[in-house]
N, C-alpha and C positions, 0 to 999 in steps of 0.2 A: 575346774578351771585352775590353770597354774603348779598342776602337781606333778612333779616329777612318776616315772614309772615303775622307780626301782627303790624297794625297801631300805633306807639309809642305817647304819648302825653306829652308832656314839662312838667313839671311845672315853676313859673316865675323863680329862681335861675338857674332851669336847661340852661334854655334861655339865663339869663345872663350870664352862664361859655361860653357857645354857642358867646354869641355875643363877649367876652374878646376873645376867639381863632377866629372867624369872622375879627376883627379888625389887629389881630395879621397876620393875612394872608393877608389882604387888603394890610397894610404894606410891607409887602414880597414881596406880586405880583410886587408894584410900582416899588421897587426895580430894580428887577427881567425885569420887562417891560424898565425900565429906563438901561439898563444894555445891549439891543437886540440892536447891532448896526452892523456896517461893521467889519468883522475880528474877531469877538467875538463870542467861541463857545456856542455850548449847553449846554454843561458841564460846561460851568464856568459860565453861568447863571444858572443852578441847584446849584452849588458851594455859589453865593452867594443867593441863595433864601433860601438853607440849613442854613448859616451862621446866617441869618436875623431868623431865628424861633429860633433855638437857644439863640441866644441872650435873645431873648422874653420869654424862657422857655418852648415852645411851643414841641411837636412833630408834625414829619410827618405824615398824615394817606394814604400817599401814598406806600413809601419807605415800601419794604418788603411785599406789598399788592399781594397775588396771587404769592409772590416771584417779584414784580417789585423793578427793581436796584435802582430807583432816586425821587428826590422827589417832580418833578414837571414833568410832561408832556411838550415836545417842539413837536408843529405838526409842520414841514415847508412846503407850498405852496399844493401840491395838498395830504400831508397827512391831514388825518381828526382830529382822535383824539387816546391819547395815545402812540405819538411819542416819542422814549427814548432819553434824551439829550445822546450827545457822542464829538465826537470830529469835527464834522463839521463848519466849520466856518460860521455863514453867511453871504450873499452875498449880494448886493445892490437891493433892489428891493423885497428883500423877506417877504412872509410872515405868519408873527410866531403867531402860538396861544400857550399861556400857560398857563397850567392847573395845580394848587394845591390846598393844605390842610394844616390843620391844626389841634392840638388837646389842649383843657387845659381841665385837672381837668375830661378828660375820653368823653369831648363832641367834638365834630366835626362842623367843617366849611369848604367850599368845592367851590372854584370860580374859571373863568376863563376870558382871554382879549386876543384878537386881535391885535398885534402890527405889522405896515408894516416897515421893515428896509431900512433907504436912503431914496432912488428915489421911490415914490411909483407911481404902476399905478392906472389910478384911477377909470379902473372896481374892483380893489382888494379896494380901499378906499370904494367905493359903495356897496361892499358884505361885510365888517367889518360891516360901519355902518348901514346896514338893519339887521344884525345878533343882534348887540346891541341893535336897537331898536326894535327888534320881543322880545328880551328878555326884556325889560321893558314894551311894552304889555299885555304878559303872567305873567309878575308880577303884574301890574296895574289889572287885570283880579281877579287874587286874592284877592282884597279886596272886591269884589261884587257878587264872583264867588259862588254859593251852592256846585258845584260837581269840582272835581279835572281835569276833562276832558274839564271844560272851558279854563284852562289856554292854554290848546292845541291848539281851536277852536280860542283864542284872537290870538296867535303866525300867526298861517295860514292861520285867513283872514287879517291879516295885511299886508304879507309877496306877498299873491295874489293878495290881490286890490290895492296893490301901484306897485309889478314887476310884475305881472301877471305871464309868466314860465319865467323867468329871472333868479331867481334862485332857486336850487332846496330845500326842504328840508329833511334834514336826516332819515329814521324812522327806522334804527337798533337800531343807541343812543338815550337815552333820557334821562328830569329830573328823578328826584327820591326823597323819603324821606332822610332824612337824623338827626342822634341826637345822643346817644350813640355807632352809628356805623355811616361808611361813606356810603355806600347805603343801604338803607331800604325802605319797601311797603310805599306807593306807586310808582308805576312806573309814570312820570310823560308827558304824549306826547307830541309831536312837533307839531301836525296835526290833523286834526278834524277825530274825529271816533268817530262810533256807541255804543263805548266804553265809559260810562256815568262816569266812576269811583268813587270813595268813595266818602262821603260827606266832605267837607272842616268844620275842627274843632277846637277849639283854642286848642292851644298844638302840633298842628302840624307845620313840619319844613318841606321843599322841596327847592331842588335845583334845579331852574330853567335854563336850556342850549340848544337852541337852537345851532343846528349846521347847518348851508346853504352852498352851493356849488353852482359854477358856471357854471358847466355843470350837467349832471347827477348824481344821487342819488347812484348806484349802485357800491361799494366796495369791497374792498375783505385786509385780514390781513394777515402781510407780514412776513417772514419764522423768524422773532424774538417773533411771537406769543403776537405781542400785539398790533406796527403801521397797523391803517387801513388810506388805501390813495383809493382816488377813481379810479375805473376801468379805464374814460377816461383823467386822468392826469389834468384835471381843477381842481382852488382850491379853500379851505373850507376855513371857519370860524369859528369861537366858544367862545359864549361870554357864563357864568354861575353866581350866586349870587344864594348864602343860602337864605332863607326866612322865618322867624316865622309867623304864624298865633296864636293873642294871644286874648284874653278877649275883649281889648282896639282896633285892628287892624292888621296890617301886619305892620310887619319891616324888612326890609333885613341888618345879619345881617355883613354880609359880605361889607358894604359899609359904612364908618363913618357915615354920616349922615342918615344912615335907606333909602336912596334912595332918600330922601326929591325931593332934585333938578331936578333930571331925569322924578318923578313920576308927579309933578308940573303942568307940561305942559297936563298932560294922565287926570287932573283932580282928582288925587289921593295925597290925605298927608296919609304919614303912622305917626302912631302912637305909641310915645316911648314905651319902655317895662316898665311893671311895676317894 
């Protein structure tokens, strides 16, 4: 839905409007994350992740997308993704994925985090952190990767050879391109397929998001036409980060330091933008 047909390619300016809105949403998220506690709705964590782009100059590339009301995604507990903040409070124990954007200068940056509220349990601590690091995988994958379809392949033998069906992964959602608009070709998977996809080429941008579940994969979206929660009430995760592929290497740039730290350990230094 929404994606253009034709592989887009950066150039270095472009990237950097890219990474200034990347940074600006990194910002917000913290916020935004820092802001998920007891007693504290949805809404007033979309309230100030709003307040916080603003401030920056930035727009939403959520708000108004398809007609969606807000301008971050709040999934809670066994929703997956695309949850509308509203007025719910949450509760001790919960747990929130939240997903936004950002725009400067007509370019797009596009991330998400995992935060559990209170008392966490800590099957929900252990499906957060395998979500994040199936997503620094799929990204570490990218600096070595030829075809678009490795990053899928790093995600899901990660996710397998350390849980094996422990938990499930998603394959309605997936990454995507992302540059001039917030989804564009290519579609990016979660999961190994026969499906080789395009060549990886500098200029291109992808949003890497892995989404896992604790019980089964299988979903369904709920009569507001946008929250998907899974059929058997276990719950998801959702970590995501923008990605440049440039001349020089990979930067994400959704993360102040390009990833550096994360990637570190995967054997991977990403490489500033030009």
């Amino acid at each position: 839905m929404g994606k253009n047909s034709k592989i887009e390619l950066k150039t270095a300016e472009q990237f950097r409007l890219m990474k200034e809105a990347g940074l600006i949403l990194s910002a917000a998220l913290d916020t935004a994350v820092a802001a998920a506690a007891v007693g504290v709705s949805t809404a007033e964590i979309d309230q100030l992740f709003a307040a916080e782009l603003a401030k920056a100059g930035a727009k939403s590339n959520f708000l108004g997308y398809y007609g969606y009301p807000a301008t971050i995604c709040t999934s809670v507990n066994e929703q997956i993704v695309h949850g509308i903040p509203n007025d719910r409070k949450l509760e001790d124990g919960d747990l929130v994925s939240i997903d936004g954007g950002a725009i400067i200068g007509g370019w797009h940056a596009d991330s998400a985090r995992t935060v559990i509220v209170g008392s966490a349990d800590p099957a929900d601590v252990e499906l957060s952190a395998a979500t994040e690091a199936a997503m620094w995988r799929g990204i570490a994958a990218m600096a070595s990767a030829s075809r678009v379809g490795e990053i899928g392949d790093a995600i899901d033998d990660f996710v397998t050879e350390k849980y094996g069906q422990k938990f499930g992964i998603i394959e309605d959602y997936t990454g995507h391109g992302i540059g001039s608009a917030m989804h564009m070709d290519p579609d990016v998977l979660n999961y190994r397929s026969r499906h080789r996809g395009p060549k990886l080429r500098a200029g291109m941008a992808l949003a890497i998001e892995p989404l896992l579940v604790r019980g089964g994969i299988a979903n369904r979206t709920l009569e507001d036409e946008w929250t998907v929660v899974t059929e058997d009430g276990q719950r998801a995760a959702h970590w995501e980060h923008s990605v440049a592929v440039h001349p020089g290497g990979i930067w994400v740039l959704t993360a102040p330091d390009g990833g550096a730290a994360k990637l570190a350990p995967l054997g991977v230094k990403p490489a500033p933008l030009p």
